[in-house]
C-alpha positions in Angstrom: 53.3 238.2 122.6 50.7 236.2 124.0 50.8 232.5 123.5 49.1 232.4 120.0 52.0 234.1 119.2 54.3 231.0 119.7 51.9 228.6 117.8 54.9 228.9 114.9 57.4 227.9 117.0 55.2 225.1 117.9 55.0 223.9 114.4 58.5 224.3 113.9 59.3 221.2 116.0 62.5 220.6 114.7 63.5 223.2 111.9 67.6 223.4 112.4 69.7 226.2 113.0 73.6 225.9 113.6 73.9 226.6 117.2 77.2 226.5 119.9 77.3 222.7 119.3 77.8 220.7 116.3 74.7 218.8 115.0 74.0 216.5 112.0 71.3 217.9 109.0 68.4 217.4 110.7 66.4 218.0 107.4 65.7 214.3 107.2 64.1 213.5 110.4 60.6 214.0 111.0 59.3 214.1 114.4 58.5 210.2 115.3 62.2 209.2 114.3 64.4 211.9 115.7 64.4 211.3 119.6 66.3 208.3 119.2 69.4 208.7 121.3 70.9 210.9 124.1 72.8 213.4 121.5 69.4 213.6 119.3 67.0 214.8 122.8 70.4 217.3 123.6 70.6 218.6 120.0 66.8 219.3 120.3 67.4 221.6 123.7 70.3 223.9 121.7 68.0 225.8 120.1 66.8 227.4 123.7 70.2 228.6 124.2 69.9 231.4 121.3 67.6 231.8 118.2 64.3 232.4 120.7 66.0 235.1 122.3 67.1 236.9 119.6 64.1 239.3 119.4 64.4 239.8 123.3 68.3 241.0 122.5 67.5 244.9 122.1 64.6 245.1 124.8 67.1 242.9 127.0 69.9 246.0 126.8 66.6 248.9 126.9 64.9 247.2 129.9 68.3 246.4 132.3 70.5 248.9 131.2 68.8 252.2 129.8 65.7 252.0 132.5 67.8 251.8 135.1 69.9 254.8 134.7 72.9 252.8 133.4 73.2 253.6 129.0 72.1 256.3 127.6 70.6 255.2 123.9 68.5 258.3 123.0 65.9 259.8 124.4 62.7 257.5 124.3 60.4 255.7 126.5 62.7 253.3 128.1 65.4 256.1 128.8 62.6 258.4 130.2 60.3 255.7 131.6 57.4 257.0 129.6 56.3 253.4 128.1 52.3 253.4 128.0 49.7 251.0 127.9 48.7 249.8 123.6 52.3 251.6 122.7 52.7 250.9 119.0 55.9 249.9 119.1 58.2 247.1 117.0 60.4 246.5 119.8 58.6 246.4 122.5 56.3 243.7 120.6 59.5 241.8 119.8 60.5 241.4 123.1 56.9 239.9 124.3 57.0 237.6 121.8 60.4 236.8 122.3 59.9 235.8 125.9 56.7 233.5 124.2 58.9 231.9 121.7 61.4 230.6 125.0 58.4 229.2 126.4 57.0 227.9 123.7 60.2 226.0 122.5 60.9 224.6 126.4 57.1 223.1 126.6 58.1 221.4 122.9 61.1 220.7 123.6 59.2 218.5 126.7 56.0 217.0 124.7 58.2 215.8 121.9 60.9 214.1 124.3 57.7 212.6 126.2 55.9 211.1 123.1 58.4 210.4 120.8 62.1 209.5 122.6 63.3 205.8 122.5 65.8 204.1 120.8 68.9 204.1 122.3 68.0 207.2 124.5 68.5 207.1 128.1 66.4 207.9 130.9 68.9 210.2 132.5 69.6 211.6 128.7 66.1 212.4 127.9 65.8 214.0 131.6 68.9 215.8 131.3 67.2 217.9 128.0 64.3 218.1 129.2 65.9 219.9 132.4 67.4 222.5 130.2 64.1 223.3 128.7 62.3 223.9 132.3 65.3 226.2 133.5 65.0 228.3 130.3 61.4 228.2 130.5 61.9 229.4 134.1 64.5 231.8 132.9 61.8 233.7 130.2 58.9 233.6 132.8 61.6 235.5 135.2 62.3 238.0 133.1 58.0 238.1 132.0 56.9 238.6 135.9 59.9 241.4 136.6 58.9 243.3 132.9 55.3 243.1 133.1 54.1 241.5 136.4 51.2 239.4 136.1 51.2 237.3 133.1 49.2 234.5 131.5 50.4 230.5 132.4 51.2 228.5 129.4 51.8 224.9 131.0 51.7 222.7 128.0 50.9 224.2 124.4 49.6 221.2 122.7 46.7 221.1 125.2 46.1 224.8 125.1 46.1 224.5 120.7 43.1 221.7 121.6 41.3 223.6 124.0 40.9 226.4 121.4 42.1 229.0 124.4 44.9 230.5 123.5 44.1 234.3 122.7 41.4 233.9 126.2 43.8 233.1 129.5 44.0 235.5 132.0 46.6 236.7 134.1 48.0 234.8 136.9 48.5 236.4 139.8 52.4 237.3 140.3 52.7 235.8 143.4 51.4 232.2 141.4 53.9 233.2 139.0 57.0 233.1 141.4 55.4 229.8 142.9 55.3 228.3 139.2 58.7 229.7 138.4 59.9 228.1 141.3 58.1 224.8 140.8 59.7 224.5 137.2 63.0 225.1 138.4 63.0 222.8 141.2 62.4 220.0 138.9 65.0 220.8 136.3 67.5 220.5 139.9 66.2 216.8 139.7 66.7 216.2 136.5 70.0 218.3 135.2 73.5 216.5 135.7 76.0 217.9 138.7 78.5 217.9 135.7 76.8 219.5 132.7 79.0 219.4 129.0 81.1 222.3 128.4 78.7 225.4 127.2 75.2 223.7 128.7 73.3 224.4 131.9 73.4 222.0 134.7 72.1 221.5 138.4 74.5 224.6 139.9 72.8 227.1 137.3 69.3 225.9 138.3 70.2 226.5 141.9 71.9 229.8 141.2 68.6 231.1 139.5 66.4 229.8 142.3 68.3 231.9 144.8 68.0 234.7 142.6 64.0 233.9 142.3 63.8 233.5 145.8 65.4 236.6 146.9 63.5 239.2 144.6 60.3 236.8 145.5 60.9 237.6 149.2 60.0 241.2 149.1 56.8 240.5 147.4 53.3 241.7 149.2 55.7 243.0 151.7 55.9 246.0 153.6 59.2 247.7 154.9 60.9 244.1 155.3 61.4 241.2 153.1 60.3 237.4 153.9 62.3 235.5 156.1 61.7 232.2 154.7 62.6 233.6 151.1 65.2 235.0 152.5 66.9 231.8 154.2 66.1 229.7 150.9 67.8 232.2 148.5 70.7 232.0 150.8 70.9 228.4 151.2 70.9 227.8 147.1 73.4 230.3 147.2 76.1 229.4 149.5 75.4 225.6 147.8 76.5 227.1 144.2 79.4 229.1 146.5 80.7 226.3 148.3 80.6 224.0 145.1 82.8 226.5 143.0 84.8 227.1 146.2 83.8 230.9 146.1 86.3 230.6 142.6 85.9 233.5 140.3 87.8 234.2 136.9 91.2 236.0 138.0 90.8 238.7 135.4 87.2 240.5 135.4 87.8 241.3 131.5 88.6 237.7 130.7 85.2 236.9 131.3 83.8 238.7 128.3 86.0 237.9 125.9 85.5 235.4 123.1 88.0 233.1 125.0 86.4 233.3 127.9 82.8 231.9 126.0 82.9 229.1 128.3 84.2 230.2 131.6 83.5 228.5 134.5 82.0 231.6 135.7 79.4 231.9 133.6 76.3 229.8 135.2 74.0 230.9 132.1 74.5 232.2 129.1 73.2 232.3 125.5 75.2 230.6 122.8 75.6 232.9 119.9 77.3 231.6 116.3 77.8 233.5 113.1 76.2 230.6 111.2 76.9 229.3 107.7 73.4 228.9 106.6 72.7 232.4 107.2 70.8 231.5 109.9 69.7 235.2 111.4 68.8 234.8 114.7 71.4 232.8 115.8 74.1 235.6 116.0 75.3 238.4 118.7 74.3 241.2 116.9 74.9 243.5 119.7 78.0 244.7 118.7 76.4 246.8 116.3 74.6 248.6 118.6 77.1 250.0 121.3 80.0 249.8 119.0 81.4 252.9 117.5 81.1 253.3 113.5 84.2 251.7 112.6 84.8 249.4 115.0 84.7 246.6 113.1 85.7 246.5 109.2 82.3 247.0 108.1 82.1 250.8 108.9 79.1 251.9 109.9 77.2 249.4 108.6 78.5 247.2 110.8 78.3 249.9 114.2 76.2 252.6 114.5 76.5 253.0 118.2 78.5 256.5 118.7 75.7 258.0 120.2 75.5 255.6 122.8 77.1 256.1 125.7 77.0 254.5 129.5 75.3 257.4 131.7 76.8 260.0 133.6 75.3 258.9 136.3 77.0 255.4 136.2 80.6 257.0 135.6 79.8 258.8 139.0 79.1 255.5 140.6 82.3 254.3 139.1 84.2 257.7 140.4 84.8 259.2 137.0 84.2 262.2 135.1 84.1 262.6 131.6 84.7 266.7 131.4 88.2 265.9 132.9 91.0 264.4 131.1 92.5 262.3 133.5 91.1 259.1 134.9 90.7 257.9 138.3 90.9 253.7 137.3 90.4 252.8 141.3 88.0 249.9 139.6 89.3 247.3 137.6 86.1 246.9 136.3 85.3 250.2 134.8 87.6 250.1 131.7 85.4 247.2 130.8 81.9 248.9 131.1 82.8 252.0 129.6 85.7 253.6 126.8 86.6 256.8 127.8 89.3 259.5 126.6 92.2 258.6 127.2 92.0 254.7 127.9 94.1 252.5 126.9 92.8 248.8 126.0 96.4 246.7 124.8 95.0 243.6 126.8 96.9 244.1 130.2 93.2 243.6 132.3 91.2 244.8 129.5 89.9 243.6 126.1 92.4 243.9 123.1 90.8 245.6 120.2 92.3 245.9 116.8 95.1 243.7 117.3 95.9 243.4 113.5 96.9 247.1 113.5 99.5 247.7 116.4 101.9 248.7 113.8 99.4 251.6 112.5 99.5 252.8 115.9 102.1 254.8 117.5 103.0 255.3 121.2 103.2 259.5 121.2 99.7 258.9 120.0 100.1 260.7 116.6 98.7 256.9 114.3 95.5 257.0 112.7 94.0 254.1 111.8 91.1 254.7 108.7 88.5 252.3 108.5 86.1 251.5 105.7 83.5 254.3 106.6 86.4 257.0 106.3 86.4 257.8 110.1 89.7 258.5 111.2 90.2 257.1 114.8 93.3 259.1 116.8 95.1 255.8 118.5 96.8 256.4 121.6 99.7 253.1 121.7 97.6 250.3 120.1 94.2 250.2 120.5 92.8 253.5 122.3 89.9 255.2 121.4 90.3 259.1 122.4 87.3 260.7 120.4 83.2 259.7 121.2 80.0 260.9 119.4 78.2 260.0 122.7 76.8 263.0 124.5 77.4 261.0 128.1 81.7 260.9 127.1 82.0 257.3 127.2 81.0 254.0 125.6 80.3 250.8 125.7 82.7 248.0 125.6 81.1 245.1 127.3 79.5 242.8 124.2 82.1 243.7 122.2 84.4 241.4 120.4 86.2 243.9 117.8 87.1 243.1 114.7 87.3 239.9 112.1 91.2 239.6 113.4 90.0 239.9 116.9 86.9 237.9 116.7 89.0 234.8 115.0 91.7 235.5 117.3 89.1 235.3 120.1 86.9 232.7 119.2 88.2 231.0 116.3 85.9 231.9 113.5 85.6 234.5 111.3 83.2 237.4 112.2 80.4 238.6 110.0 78.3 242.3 109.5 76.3 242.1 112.4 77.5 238.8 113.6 79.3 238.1 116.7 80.2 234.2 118.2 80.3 236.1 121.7 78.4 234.8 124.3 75.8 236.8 126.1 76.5 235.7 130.3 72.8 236.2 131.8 73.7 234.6 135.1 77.5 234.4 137.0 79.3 233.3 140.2 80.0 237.0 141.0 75.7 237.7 140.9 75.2 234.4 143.0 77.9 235.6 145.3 76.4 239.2 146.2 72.8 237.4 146.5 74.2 235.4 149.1 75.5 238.4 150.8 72.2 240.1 150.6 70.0 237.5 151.3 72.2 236.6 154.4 72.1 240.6 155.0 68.1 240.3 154.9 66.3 243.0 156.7 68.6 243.7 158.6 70.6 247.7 158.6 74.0 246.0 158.3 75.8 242.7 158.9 79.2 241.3 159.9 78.6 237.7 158.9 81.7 235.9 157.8 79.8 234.1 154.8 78.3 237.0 153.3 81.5 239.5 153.8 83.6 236.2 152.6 80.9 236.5 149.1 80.8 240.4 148.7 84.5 240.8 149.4 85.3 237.7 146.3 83.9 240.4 144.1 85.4 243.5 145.6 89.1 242.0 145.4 88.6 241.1 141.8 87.6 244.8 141.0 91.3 245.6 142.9 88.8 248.0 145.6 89.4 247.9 149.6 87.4 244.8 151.4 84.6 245.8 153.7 84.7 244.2 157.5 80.8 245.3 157.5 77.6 245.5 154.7 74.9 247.3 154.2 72.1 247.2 151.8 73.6 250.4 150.1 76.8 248.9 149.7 75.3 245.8 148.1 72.8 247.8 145.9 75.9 249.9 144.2 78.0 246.6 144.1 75.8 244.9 142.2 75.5 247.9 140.2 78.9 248.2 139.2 80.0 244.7 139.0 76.7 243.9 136.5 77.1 247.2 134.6 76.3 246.3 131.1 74.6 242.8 131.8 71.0 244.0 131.8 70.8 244.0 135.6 70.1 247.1 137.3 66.0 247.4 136.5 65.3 244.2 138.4 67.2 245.5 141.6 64.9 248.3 141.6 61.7 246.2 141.1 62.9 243.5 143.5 63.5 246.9 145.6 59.8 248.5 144.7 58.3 244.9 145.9 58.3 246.1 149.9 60.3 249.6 149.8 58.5 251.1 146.8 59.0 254.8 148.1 62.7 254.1 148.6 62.8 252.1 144.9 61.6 255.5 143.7 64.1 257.7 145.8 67.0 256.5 144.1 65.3 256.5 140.8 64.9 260.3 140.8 68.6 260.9 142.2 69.7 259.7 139.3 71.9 262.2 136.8 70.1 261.0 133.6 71.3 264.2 131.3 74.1 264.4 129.1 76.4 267.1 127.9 76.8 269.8 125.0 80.3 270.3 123.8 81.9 267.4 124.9 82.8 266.4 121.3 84.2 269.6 120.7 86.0 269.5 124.1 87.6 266.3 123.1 89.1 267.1 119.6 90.5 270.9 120.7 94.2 270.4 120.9 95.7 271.7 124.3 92.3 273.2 125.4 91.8 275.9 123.1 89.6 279.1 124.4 86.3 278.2 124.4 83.9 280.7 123.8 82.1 279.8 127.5 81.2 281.7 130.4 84.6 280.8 132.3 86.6 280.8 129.1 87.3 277.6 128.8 85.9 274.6 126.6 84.2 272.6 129.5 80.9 271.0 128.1 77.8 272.2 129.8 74.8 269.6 130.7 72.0 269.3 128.7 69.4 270.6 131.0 66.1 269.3 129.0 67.0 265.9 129.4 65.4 263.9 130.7 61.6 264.9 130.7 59.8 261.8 132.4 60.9 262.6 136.0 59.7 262.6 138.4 59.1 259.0 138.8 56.4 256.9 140.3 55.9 253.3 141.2 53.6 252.5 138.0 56.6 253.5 135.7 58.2 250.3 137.3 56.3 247.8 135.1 56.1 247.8 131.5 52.9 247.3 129.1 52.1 244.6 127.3 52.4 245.9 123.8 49.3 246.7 121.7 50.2 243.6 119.7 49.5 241.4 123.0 46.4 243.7 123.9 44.7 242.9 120.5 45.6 239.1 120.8 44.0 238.8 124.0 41.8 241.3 125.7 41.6 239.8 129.3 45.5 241.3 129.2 43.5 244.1 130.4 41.5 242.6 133.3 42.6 242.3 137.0 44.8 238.8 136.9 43.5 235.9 138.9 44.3 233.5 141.3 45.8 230.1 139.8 46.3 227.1 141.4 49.5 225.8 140.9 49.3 222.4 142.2 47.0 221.5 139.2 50.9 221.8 136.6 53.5 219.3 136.9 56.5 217.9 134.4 57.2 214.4 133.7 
């Protein structure tokens, strides 16, 4: 929401929450006393690693993954791309003022480090917190300028409170919005540590993101081709986070999701997600619930709900799979940890182990059950296969995922809770810095054999166990990314980076998109050998859903999503053409 929104956060200076790092009661401290050492400005940056984002969680998953073609989670405005302008609706609003809250918390995190730090704090302490609040600050207006384009500047909010403006700014131009993102993050380079503590963002992330700024910037108020200098800066940041982590990946693609893998070295950015012991709310991973099958956990469905949910069909295609056969094609390592699908088998040989306090409920010919709390019967094939889906695509979602309270202590070492996951939420990796470094070495050109960029896209390739490439092309790294990212909330912003200066061709592979689902599957699933069906080839294949969906065709205005009414009521100049901002007149000390 717009920045009036935020003015709680504001106020809320130092209210606690247990976050991913230990911290004393801070109950006691008042503003004026608590910057008093290196540990005291840190503890003040945790909260920016989770409880701001929290309402940005669900419209996170909506925006990257059910926009662009990749999860199917009903049939609404995000799936069909029908979002309006003053839409009444709770999660839309969330997600605005969820992006507020980030910046509001990074500009307070900044003022209150500025005007109150001294004791025992050091100069390369308070710098190194105050770092982590520009790069998240630059992380939420990243995501604002790719959801919404044009959006309001909200430098410093203390000075806005006193100028009484708050519900009157206007839009800034995008292209001042890239400029500003890109301003913030160069400063948190100078300031974050080489070597950051386990779990917290240092210099590498903040040069990871500013390739990934610079590359989707470079296409903006083009035509056809991208910018060149954009272009040769997104590479340059790249290769320097490539060549620091000696183009090193995790060995096992499924390790990096896992609870023990919370802290890879792969992961550049991620949020920090605890189940809490003061009930704190917002600073769990509540996304299990909503992909996971009812069940899944040992809360039944109140824990799950997310049967109906189901990666698309038209991602299972891109993967080479098809859910009205039987058999599975596995060419992709990766696949079996993006989607569940009949037959697979998940015993923790390159894949997540689920259930693993019921291998003995289990039995290889297939014939366990396992019966959780809800009374769902779950037909196990060895130890931990799901072989029967509510969702109408015929697969689901396993990415954000932990499992149960066994597998979640197993995992992370703490007990799990209804709705409460410790698993952390990776938002930027090596693998994503690696195939930006291939495509902004690519550029406009139709294909490239450059030893740096094939060296980049072919790290990711021989992870996923598929053949190398001796040559690229901008198709090959638009599906890479695709496939490799499927699940992380990815794929909308390669289309809008895409729409920036090929908007016709963004819209092409928008509409190509298989975005139905079937009838039947369920049924097609749970017959024993086939049975008859009572279908035109007499058979029990599932048939498509032919109504689904109903917003195509698509046009370039369905790229960018409304500010919710919400915002529009807060501020009317939402509504106006944005203007142009100088930038120069911001700066951070």
């Amino acid at each position: 929401m717009l920045p009036v929104v935020c003015m709680a956060a504001v106020t809320l200076g130092l209210t606690g929450c247990e976050d991913f790092l230990n911290r004393p009661d801070e109950s006691s401290y008042t503003l004026s006393d608590f910057y008093k050492s290196d540990e005291q400005c840190l503890q003040a940056a945790n909260i920016l690693y989770s409880v701001p984002w929290y309402d940005f969680f669900r419209g996170w998953i909506q925006v990257g993954e059910t926009m662009s073609g990749n999860l199917y989670m009903g049939s609404n405005g995000f799936w069909k791309l029908t979002l309006k302008d003053g839409t009444v609706d709770d999660q839309m609003a969330n997600m605005s003022a969820s992006l507020w809250a980030v910046n509001a918390r990074a500009n307070t995190v900044i003022e209150n480090i500025n005007r109150y730090a001294g004791g025992t704090s050091t100069e390369v302490g308070r710098n190194t917190a105050k770092g982590e609040a520009l790069l998240w600050k630059a992380m939420a207006y990243f995501y604002m300028v790719r959801i919404y384009g044009a959006v309001p500047i909200v430098h410093n909010n203390s000075e806005l409170l006193e100028s009484g403006q708050y519900s009157s700014l206007y839009r800034a131009k995008i292209n001042n919005v890239y400029d500003y993102i890109v301003m913030t993050l160069e400063k948190a380079v100078e300031w974050l540590p080489e070597t950051p503590e386990q779990g917290r963002v240092g210099k590498y992330a903040a040069y990871g993101l500013l390739a990934k700024v610079y590359l989707t910037k470079s296409g903006y108020g083009m035509s056809g081709s991208r910018n060149q200098e954009d272009l040769d800066q997104a590479a340059k940041y790249a290769k320097m986070v490539a060549d620091h982590y000696d183009y090193w990946l995790e060995p096992v693609y499924a390790d990096v999701f896992r609870g023990s893998g919370n802290f890879n070295r792969e992961a550049l950015i991620s949020w920090r997600w605890v189940v809490a012991s003061d009930n704190y709310w917002t600073a769990y991973n509540s996304l299990q619930s909503d992909l996971a099958l009812a069940g899944f956990d040992e809360y039944g469905s109140g824990g799950a709900w997310g049967n109906w949910v189901g990666p698309s069909i038209d991602l299972q295609n891109a993967f080479g799979e098809d859910a009205t056969k039987k058999t599975r094609n596995n060419y992709d390592r990766r696949r079996k940890n993006v989607m569940m699908m009949y037959g697979d088998v998940y015993d923790g040989n390159g894949c997540p182990s689920f259930w693993r306090d019921h291998p003995t409920k289990a039995k290889s010919d297939g014939s366990g059950t396992v019966t959780f709390s809800d009374g769902f019967d779950w037909t196990m094939y060895c130890r931990d296969v799901l072989n029967s889906f509510d969702s109408s695509t015929g697969a689901n979602a396993v990415k954000h995922l932990v499992g149960d309270n066994a597998d979640h202590e197993a995992e992370i070492g703490t007990p799990n809770g209804q709705m409460k996951t410790g698993l952390a939420t990776h938002i930027l990796r090596l693998a994503d810095v690696y195939l930006i470094l291939a495509e902004a070495t690519l550029g406009n050109s139709e294909s490239t054999t450059d030893a740096t960029a094939l060296r980049a896209f072919n790290a990711v390739r021989t992870r996923a166990g598929v053949d190398t490439k001796t040559s690229i092309t901008f198709d090959d790294l638009f599906k890479e990314r695709r496939l490799e990212l499927a699940g992380e909330a990815d794929f909308w912003y390669d289309f809008v980076r895409l729409s920036y200066y090929k908007p016709d061709d963004a819209v092409t592979r928008l509409n190509a998109q298989n975005r139905k689902n079937y009838i039947g599957l369920s049924d097609y699933y749970k017959s024993s050998n086939d049975a008859p069906y009572a279908g035109a080839d007499g058979l029990m294949i599932p048939r498509v859903n032919d109504q689904e969906p109903t917003g195509q065709p698509y046009t370039i205005d369905q790229l960018t999503i409304p500010f919710p009414e919400t915002d529009l009521q807060m501020n009317p100049h939402l509504k106006e053409e944005p203007q142009d901002v100088d930038i120069s007149q911001y700066t951070y000390n």
